[in-house]
VODREN-937291 format. One record per residue: residue number from 0; residue in three letters; chain; x, y, z of N, C-alpha, C, CB in turn. Coordinates in pm, 1 decimal. Glycine has a CB too. Example, Ala and Ser with C-alpha at 12.3 -4.5 7.8 and 13.67 -1.06 7.14 Angstrom:
REM VODREN-937291
<0,ALA,A,<1319.0,-569.0,780.0>,<1230.0,-450.0,780.0>,<1320.0,-330.0,780.0>,<1130.8,-447.3,904.6>>
<1,SER,A,<1285.0,-225.0,708.0>,<1367.0,-106.0,714.0>,<1290.0,3.0,787.0>,<1408.4,-59.8,572.5>>
This chain:
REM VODREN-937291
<0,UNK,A,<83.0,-117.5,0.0>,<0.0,0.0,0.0>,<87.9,124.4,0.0>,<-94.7,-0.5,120.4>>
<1,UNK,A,<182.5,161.3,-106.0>,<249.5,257.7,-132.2>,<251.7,329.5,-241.0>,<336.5,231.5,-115.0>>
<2,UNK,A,<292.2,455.7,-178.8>,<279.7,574.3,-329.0>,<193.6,597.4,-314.0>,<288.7,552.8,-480.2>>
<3,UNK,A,<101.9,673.9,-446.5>,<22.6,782.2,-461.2>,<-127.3,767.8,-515.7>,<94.1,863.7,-541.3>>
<4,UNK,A,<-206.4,762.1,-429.9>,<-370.3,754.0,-465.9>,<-447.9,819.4,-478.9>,<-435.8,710.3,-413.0>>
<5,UNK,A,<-522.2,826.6,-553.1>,<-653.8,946.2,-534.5>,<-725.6,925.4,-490.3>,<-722.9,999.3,-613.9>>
<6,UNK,A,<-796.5,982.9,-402.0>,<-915.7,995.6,-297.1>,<-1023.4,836.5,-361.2>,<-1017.6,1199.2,-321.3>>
<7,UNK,A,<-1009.8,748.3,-324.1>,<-1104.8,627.9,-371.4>,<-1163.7,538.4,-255.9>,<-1021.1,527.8,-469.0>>
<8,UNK,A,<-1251.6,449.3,-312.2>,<-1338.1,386.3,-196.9>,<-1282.0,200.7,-228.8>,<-1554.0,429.3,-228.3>>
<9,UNK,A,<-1220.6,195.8,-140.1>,<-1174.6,46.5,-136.6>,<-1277.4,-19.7,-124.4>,<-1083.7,2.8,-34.0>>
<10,UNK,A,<-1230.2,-126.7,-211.9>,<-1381.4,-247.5,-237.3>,<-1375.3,-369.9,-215.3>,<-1437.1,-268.4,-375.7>>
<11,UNK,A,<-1438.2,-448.9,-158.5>,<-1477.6,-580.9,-143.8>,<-1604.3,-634.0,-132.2>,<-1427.1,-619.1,-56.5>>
<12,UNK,A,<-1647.2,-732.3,-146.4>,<-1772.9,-761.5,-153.7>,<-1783.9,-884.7,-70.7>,<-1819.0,-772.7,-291.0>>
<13,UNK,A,<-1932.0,-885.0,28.1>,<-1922.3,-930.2,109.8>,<-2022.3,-979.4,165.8>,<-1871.5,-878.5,155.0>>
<14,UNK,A,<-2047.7,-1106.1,281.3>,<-2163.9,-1081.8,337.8>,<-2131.3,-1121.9,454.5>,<-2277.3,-1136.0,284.3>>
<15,UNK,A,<-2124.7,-1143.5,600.6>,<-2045.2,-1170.4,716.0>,<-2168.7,-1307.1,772.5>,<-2016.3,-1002.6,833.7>>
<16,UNK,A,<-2068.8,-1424.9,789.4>,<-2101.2,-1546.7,814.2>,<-2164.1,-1542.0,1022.8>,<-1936.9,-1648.7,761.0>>
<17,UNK,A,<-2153.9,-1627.9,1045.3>,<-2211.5,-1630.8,1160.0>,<-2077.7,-1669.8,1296.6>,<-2340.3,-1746.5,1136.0>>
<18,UNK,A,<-1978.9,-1639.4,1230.7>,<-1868.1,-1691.4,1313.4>,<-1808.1,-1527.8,1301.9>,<-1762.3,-1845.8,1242.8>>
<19,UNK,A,<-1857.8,-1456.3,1225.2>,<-1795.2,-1327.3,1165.5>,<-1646.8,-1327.7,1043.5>,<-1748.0,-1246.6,1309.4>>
<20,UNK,A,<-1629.2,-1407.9,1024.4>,<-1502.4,-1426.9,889.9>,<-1634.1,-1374.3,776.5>,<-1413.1,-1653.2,850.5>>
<21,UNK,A,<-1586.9,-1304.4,650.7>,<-1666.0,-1255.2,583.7>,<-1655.7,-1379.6,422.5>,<-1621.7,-1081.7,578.4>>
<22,UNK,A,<-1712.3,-1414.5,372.1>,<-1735.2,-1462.0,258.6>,<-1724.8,-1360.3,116.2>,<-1860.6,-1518.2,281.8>>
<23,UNK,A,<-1633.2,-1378.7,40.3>,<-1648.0,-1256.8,-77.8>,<-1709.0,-1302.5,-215.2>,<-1494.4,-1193.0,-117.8>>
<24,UNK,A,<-1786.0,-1225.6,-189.6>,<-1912.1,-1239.3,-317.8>,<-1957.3,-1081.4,-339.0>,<-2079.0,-1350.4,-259.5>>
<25,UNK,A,<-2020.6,-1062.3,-469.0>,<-2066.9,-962.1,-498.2>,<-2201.8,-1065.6,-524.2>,<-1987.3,-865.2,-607.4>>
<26,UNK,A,<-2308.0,-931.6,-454.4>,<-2507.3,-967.5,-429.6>,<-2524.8,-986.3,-586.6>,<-2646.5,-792.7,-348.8>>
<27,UNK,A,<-2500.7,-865.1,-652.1>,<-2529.1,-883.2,-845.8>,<-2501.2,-802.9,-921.2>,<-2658.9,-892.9,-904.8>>
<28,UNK,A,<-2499.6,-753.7,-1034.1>,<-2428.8,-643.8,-1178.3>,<-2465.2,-511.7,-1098.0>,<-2531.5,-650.2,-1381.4>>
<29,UNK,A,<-2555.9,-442.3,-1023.9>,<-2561.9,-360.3,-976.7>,<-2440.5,-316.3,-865.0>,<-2672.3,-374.9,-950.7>>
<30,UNK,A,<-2460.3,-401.9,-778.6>,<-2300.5,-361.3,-689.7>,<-2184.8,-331.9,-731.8>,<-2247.1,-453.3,-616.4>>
<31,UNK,A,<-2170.9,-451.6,-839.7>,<-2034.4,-446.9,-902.9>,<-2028.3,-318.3,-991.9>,<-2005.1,-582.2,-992.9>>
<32,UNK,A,<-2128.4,-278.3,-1036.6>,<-2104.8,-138.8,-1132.9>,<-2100.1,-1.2,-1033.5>,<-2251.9,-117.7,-1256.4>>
<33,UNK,A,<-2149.3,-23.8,-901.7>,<-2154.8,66.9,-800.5>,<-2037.3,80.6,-771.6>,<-2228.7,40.8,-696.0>>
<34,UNK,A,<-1984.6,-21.9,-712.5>,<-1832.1,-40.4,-732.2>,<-1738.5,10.0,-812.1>,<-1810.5,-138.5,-755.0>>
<35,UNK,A,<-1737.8,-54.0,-886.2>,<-1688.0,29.2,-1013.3>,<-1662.7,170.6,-1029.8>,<-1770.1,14.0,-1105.4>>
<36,UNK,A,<-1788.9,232.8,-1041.1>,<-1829.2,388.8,-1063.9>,<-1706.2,433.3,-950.8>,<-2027.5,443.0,-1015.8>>
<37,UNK,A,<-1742.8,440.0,-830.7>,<-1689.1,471.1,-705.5>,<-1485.0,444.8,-736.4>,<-1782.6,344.4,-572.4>>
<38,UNK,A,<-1514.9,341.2,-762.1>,<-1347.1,341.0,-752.1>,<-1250.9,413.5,-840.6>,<-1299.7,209.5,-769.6>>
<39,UNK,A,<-1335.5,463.7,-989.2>,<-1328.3,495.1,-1075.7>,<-1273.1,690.3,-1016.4>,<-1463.4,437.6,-1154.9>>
<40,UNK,A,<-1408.2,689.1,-903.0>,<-1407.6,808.1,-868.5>,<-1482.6,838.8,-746.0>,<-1445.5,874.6,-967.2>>
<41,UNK,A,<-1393.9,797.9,-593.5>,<-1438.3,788.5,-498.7>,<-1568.5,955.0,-417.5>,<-1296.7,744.1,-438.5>>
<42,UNK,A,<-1599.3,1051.0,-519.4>,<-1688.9,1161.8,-468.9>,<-1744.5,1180.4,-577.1>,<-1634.4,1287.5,-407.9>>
<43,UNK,A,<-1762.9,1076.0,-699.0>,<-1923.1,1081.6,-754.9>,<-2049.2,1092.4,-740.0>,<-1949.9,1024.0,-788.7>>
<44,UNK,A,<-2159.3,1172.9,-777.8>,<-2268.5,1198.2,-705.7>,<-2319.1,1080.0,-733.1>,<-2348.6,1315.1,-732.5>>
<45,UNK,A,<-2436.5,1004.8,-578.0>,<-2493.6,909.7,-640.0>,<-2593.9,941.9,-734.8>,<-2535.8,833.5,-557.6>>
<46,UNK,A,<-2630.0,1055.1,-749.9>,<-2708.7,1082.9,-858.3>,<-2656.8,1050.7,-1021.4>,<-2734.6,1223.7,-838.0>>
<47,UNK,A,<-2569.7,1056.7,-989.2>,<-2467.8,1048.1,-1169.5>,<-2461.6,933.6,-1177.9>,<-2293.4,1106.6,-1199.7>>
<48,UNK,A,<-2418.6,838.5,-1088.5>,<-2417.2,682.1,-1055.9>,<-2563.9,634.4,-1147.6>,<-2429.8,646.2,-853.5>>
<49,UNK,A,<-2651.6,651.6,-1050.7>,<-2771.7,661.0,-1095.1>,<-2844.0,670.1,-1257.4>,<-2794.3,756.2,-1030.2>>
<50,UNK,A,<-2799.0,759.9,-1260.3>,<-2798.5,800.1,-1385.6>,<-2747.5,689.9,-1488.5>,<-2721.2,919.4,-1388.8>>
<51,UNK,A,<-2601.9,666.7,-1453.9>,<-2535.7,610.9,-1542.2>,<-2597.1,465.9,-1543.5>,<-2390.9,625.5,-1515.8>>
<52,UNK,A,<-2644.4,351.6,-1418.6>,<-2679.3,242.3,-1427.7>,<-2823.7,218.6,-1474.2>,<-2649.3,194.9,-1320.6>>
<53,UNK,A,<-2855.2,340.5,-1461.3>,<-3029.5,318.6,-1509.5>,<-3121.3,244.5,-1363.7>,<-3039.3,172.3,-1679.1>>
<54,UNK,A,<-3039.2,351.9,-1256.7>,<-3162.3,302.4,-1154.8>,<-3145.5,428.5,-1096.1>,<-3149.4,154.1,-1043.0>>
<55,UNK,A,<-3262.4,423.5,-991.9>,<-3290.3,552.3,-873.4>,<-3175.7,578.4,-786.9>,<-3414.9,518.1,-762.4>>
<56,UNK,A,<-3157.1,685.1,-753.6>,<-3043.9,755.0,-687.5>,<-3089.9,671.0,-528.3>,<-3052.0,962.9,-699.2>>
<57,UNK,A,<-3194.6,604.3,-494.9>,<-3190.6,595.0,-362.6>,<-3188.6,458.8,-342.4>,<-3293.4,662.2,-295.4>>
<58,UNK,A,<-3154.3,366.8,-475.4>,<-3120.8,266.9,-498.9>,<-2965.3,263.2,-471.8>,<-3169.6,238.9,-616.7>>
<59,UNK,A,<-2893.3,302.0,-548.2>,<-2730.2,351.7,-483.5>,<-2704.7,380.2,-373.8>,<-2672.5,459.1,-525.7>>
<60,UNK,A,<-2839.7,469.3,-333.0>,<-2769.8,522.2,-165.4>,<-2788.0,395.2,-96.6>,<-2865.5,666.7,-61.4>>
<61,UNK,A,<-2864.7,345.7,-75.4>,<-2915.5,227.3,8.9>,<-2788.7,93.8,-36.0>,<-3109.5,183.2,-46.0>>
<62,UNK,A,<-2793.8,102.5,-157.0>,<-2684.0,-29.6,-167.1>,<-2586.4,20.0,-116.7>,<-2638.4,-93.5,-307.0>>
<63,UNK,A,<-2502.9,142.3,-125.5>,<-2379.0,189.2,-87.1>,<-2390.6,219.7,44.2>,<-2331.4,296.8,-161.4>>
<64,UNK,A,<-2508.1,242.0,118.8>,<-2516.5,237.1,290.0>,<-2492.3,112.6,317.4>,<-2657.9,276.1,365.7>>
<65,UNK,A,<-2531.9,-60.1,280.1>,<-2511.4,-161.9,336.2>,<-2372.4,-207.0,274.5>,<-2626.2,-248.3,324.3>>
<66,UNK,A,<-2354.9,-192.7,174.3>,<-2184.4,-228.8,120.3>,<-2128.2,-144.3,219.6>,<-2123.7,-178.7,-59.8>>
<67,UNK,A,<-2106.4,-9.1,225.2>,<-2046.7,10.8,389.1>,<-2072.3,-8.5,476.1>,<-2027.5,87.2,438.9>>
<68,UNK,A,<-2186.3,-51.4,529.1>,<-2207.2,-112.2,712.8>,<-2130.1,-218.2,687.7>,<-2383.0,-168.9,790.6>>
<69,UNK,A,<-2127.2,-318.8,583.5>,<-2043.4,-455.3,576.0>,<-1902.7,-419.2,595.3>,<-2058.0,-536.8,431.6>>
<70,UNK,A,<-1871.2,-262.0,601.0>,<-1705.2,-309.5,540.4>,<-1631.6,-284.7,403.6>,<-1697.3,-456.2,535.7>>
<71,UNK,A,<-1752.6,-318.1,359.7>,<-1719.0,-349.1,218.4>,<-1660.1,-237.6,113.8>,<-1842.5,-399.1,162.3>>
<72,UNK,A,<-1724.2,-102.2,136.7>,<-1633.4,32.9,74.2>,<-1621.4,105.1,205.7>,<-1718.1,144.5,-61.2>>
<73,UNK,A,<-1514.5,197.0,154.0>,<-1480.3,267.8,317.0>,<-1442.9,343.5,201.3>,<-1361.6,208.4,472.6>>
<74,UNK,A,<-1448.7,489.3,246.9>,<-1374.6,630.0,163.0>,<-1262.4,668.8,250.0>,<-1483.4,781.3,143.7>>
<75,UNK,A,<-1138.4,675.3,116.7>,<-984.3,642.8,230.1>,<-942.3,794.4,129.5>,<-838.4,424.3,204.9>>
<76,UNK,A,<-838.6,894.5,166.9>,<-826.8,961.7,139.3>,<-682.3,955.7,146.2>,<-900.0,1026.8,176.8>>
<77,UNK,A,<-567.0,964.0,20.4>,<-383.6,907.7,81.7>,<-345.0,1089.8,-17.4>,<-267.7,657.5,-37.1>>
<78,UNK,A,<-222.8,1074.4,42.1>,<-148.6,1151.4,26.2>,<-46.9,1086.7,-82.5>,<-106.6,1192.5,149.5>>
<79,UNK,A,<4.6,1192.0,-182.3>,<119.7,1132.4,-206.2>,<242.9,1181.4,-147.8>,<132.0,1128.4,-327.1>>
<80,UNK,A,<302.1,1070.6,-48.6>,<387.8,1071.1,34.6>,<567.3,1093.5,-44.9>,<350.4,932.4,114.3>>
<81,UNK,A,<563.6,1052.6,-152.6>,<723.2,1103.7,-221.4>,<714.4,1226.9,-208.0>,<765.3,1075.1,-384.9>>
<82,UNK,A,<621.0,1285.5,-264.5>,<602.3,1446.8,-299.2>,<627.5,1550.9,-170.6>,<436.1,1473.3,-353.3>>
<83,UNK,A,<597.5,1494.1,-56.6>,<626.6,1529.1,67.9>,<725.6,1547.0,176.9>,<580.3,1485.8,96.9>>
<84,UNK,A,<810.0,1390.2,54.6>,<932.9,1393.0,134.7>,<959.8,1279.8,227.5>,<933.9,1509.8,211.6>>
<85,UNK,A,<833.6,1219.3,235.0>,<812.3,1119.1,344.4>,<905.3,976.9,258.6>,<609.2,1090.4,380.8>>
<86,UNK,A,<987.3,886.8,325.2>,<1039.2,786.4,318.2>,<940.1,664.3,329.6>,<1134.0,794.8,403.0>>
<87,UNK,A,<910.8,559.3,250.6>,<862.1,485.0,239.4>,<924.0,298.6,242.8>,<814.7,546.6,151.5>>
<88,UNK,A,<867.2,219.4,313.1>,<946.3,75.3,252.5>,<860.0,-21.0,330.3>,<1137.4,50.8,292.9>>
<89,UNK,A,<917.1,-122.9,252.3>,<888.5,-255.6,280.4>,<963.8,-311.9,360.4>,<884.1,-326.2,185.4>>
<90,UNK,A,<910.4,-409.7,498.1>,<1027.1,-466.6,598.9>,<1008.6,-610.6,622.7>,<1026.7,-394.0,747.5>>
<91,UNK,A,<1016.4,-698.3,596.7>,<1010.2,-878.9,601.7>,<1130.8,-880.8,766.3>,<1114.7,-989.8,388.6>>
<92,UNK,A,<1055.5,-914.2,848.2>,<1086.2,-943.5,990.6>,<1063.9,-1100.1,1016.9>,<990.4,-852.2,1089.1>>
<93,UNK,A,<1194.0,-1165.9,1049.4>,<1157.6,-1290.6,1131.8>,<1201.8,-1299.5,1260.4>,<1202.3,-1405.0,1075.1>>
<94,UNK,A,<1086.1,-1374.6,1302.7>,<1116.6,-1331.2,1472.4>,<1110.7,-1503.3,1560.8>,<944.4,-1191.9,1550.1>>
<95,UNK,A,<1139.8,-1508.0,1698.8>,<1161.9,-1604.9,1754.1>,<1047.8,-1717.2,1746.2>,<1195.6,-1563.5,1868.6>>
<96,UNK,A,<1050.5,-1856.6,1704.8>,<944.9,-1911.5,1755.5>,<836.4,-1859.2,1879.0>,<998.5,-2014.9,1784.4>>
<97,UNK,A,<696.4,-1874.1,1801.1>,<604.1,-1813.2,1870.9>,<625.0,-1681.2,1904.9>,<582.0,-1876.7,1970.7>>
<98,UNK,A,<673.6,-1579.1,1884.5>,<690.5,-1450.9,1884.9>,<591.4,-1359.3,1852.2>,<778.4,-1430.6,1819.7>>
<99,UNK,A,<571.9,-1355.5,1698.8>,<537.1,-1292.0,1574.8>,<373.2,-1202.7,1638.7>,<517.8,-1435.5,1427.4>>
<100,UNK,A,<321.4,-1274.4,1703.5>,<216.8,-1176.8,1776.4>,<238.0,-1103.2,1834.2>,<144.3,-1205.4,1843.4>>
<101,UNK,A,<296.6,-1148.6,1918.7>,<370.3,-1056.1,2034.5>,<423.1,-906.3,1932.7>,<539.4,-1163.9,2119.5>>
<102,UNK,A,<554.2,-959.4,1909.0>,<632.1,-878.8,1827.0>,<524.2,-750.9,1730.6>,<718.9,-997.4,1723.8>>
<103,UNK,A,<439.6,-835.4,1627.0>,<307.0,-756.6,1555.0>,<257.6,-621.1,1665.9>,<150.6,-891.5,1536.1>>
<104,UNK,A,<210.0,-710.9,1759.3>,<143.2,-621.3,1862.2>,<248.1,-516.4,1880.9>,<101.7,-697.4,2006.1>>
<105,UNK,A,<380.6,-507.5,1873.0>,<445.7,-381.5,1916.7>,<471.6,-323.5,1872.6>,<515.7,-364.6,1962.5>>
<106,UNK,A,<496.3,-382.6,1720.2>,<513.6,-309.9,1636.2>,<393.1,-186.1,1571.7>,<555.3,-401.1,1559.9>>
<107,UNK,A,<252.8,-264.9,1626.0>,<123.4,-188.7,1598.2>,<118.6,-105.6,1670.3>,<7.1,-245.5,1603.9>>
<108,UNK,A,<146.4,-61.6,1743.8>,<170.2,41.8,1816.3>,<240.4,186.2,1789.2>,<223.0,-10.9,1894.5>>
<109,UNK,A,<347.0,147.8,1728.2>,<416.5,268.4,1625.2>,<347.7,352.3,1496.6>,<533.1,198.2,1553.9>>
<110,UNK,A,<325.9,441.3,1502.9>,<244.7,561.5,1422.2>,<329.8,521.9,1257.8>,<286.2,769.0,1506.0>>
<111,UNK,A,<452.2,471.2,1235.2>,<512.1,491.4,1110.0>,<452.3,374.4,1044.6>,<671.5,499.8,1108.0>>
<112,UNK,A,<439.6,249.7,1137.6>,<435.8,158.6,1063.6>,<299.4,125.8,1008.0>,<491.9,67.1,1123.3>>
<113,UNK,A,<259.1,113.5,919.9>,<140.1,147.7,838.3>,<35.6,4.7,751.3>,<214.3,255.1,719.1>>
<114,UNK,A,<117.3,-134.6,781.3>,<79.9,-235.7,759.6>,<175.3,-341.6,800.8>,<44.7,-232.9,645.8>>
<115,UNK,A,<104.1,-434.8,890.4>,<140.8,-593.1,947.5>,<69.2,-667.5,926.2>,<156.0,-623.5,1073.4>>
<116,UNK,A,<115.9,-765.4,856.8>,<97.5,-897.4,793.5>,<194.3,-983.6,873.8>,<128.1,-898.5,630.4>>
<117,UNK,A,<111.8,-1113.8,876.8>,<179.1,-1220.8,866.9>,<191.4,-1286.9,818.3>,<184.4,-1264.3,905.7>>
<118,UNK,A,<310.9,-1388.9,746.0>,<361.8,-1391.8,630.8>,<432.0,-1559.0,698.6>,<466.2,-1235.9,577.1>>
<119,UNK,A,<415.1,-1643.7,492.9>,<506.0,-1748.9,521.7>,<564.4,-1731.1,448.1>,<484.0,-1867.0,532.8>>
<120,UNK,A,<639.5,-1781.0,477.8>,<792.6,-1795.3,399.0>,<923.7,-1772.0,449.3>,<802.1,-1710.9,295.2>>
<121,UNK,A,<1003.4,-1710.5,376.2>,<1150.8,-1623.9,440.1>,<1072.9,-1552.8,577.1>,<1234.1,-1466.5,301.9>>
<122,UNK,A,<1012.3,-1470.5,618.5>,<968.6,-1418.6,663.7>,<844.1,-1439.5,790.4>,<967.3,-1377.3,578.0>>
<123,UNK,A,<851.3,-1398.5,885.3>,<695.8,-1379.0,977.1>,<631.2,-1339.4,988.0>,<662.2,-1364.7,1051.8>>
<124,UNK,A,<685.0,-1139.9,921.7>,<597.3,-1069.8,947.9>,<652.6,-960.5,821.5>,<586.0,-1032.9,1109.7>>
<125,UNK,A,<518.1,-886.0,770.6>,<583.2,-795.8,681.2>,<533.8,-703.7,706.6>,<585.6,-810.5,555.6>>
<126,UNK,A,<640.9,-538.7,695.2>,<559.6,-415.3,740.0>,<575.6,-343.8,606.8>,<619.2,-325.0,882.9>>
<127,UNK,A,<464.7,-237.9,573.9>,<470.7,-187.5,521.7>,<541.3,-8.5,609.8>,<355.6,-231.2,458.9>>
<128,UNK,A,<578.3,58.3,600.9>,<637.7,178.4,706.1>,<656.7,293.9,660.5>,<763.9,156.7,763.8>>
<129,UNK,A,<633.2,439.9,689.6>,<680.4,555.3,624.2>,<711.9,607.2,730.4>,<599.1,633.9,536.6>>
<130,UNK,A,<804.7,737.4,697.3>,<867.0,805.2,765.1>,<888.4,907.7,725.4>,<947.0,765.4,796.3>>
<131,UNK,A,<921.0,999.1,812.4>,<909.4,1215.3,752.0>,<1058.4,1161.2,663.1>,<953.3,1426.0,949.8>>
<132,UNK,A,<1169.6,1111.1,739.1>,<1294.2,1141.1,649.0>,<1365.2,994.6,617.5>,<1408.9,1251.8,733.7>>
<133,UNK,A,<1478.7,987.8,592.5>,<1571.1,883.5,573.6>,<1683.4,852.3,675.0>,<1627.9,908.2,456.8>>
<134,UNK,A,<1682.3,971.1,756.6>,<1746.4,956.2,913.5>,<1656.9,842.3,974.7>,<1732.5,1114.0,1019.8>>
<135,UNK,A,<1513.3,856.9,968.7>,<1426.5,819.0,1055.4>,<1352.8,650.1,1045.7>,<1329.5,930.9,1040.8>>
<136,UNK,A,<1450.8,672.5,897.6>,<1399.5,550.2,855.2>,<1514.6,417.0,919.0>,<1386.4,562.0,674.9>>
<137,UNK,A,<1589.8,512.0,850.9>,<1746.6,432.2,871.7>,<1745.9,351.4,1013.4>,<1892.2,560.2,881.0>>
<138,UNK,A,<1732.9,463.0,1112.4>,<1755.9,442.1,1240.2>,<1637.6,327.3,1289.2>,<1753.4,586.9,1316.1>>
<139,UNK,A,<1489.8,280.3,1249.4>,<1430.7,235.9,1278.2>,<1523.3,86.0,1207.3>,<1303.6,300.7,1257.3>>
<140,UNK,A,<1577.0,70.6,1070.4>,<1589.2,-45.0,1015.4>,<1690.2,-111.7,1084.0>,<1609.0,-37.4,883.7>>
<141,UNK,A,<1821.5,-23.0,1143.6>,<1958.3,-62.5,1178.1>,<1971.7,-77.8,1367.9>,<2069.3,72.0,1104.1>>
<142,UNK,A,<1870.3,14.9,1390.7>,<1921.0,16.9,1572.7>,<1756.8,-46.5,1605.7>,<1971.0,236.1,1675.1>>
<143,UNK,A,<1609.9,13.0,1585.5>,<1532.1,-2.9,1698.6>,<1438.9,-115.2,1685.3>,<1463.0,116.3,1727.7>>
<144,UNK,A,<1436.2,-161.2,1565.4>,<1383.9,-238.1,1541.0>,<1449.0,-428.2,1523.4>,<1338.0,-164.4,1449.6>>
<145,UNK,A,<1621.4,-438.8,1531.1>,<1672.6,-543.8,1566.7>,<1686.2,-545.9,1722.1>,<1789.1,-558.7,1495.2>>
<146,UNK,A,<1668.1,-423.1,1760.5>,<1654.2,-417.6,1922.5>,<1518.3,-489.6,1954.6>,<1650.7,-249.7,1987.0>>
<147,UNK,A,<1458.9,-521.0,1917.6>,<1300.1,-537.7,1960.7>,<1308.8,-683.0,2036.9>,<1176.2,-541.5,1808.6>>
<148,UNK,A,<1255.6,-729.6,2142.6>,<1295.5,-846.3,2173.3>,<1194.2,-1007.9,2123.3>,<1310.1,-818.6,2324.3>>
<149,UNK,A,<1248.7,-1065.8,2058.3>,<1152.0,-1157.2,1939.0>,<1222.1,-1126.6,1827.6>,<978.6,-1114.3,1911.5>>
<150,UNK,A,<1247.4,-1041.3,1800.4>,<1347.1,-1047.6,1609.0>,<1479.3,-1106.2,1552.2>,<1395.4,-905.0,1560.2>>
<151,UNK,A,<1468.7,-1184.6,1494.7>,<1589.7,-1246.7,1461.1>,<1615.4,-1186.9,1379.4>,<1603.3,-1366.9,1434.7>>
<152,UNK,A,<1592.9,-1144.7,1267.7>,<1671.3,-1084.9,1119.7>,<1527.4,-961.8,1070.6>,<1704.6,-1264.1,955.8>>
<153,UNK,A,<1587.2,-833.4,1012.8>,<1543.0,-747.4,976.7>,<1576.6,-757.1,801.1>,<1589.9,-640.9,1065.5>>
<154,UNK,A,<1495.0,-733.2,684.7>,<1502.0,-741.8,579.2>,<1477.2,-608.0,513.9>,<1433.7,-837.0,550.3>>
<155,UNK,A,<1491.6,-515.3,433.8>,<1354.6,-425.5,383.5>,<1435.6,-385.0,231.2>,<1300.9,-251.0,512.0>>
<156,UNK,A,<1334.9,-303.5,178.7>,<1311.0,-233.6,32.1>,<1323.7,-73.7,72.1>,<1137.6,-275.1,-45.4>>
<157,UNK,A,<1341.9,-13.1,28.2>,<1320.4,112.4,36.0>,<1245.4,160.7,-89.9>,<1443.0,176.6,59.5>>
<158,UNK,A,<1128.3,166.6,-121.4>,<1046.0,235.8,-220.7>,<1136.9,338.4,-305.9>,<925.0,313.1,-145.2>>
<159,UNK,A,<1128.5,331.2,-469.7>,<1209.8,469.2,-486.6>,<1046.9,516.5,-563.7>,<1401.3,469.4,-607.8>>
<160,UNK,A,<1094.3,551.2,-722.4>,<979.4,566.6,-804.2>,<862.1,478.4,-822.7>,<1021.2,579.6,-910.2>>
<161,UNK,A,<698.9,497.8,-804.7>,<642.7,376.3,-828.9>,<588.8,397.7,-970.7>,<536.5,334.6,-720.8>>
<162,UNK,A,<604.0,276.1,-1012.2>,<596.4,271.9,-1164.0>,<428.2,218.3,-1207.9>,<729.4,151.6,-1224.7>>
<163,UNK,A,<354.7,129.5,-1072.8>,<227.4,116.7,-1085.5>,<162.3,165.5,-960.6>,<196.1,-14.5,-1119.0>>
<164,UNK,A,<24.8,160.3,-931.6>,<-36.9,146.0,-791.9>,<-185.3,161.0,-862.9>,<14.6,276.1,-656.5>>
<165,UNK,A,<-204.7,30.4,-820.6>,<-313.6,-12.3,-914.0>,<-434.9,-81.5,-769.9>,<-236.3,-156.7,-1058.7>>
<166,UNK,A,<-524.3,-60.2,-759.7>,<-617.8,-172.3,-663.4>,<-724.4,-178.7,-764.0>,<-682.7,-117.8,-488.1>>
<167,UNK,A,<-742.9,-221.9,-914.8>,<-854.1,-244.8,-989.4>,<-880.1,-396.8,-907.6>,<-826.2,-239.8,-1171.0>>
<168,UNK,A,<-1044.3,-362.8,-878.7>,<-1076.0,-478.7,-867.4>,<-1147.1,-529.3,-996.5>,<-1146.1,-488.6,-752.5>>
<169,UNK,A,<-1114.8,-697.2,-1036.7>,<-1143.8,-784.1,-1109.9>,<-1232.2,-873.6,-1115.2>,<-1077.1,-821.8,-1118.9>>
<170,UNK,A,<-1317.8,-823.5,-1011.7>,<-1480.4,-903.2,-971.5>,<-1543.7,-890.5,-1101.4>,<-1595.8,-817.6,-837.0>>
C-alpha cells in the first residue's frame, strides 16, 4: 500500500457469516457497477451513478449504505507521500518461535508503521512503514527495530519511483 492515490473507496464484496469471517461475493451487476463507478471516482454523485446504471439515486444510496455497514467500501483519502518527502518501505521481519504476535502487537503500536501482515515464507511478518525522512527511517531499520525483543533478522526495500499502484478490482 504505497505511493500515490486518489481519494477512492476500497472495495470488497461481502456478506459476514455467523462466526464473523466474511465470505467474498458480490449480491449482483448492480453492486459491481456501483463499485466500479466509485473506484473509478471515490466523490461521484450518487445521482450520476444513478444516472449512469439506469436506476434511482436511492437505490445507490441504500446499496452503498449496506456495502459500507459490511465493510465493504470505506472512503480512504492518501497523500502522495514522495512528494512530501516522506520515506517509504517494505520490511520482512523474522522473529523467535512463537513470537510474531507478540512482536506484531508492538510493532502496531508505532504511528510509522502502516501495515502488518503475517507472512510465510523467508519471513513472519511484513511491514509496510513511512517516515518524515531517511534519518528516521534508517535508524528504525539498523538500531530499533533489531533491538526489539523476538526479532531475529530485519530485511527491507526502500520504495524509490512507483511505476504502478493499481487496486482495480477484477470481480
Amino acid at each position: 500500500m504505497m505511493g500515490w492515490r486518489r481519494c477512492r473507496r476500497w472495495h470488497r464484496a461481502s456478506t459476514r457469516r455467523a462466526d464473523g469471517m466474511v465470505d467474498v461475493r458480490i449480491a449482483d451487476e448492480v453492486d459491481r457497477r456501483i463499485i466500479d463507478a466509485l473506484r473509478a471516482d471515490g466523490r461521484r454523485p450518487f445521482r450520476k451513478i444513478a444516472a449512469e446504471l439506469g436506476v434511482s439515486e436511492s437505490t445507490v444510496r441504500a446499496r452503498y449504505a449496506r456495502l459500507s455497514s459490511l465493510g465493504i467500501l470505506q472512503v480512504v483519502g492518501l497523500a502522495d507521500l514522495h512528494t512530501v518527502g516522506a520515506v517509504e518501505g517494505h520490511v520482512s521481519v523474522q522473529v523467535l518461535g512463537g513470537e510474531a504476535r507478540r512482536v506484531a502487537a508492538e510493532l502496531g503500536r508505532r504511528p510509522e508503521v502502516k501495515l502488518i501482515a503475517e507472512a510465510v515464507g523467508s519471513a513472519d511478518l511484513v511491514l509496510d512503514v513511512v517516515f518524515p525522512n531517511l534519518a528516521a527511517f534508517q535508524r528504525f531499520i539498523t538500531s530499533e527495530l533489531p533491538a526489539l525483543e523476538g526479532v531475529r533478522r530485519v530485511e527491507f526495500l526502500r520504495t524509490g519511483e512507483v511505476v504502478k499502484d493499481s487496486y482495480v478490482w477484477q470481480g
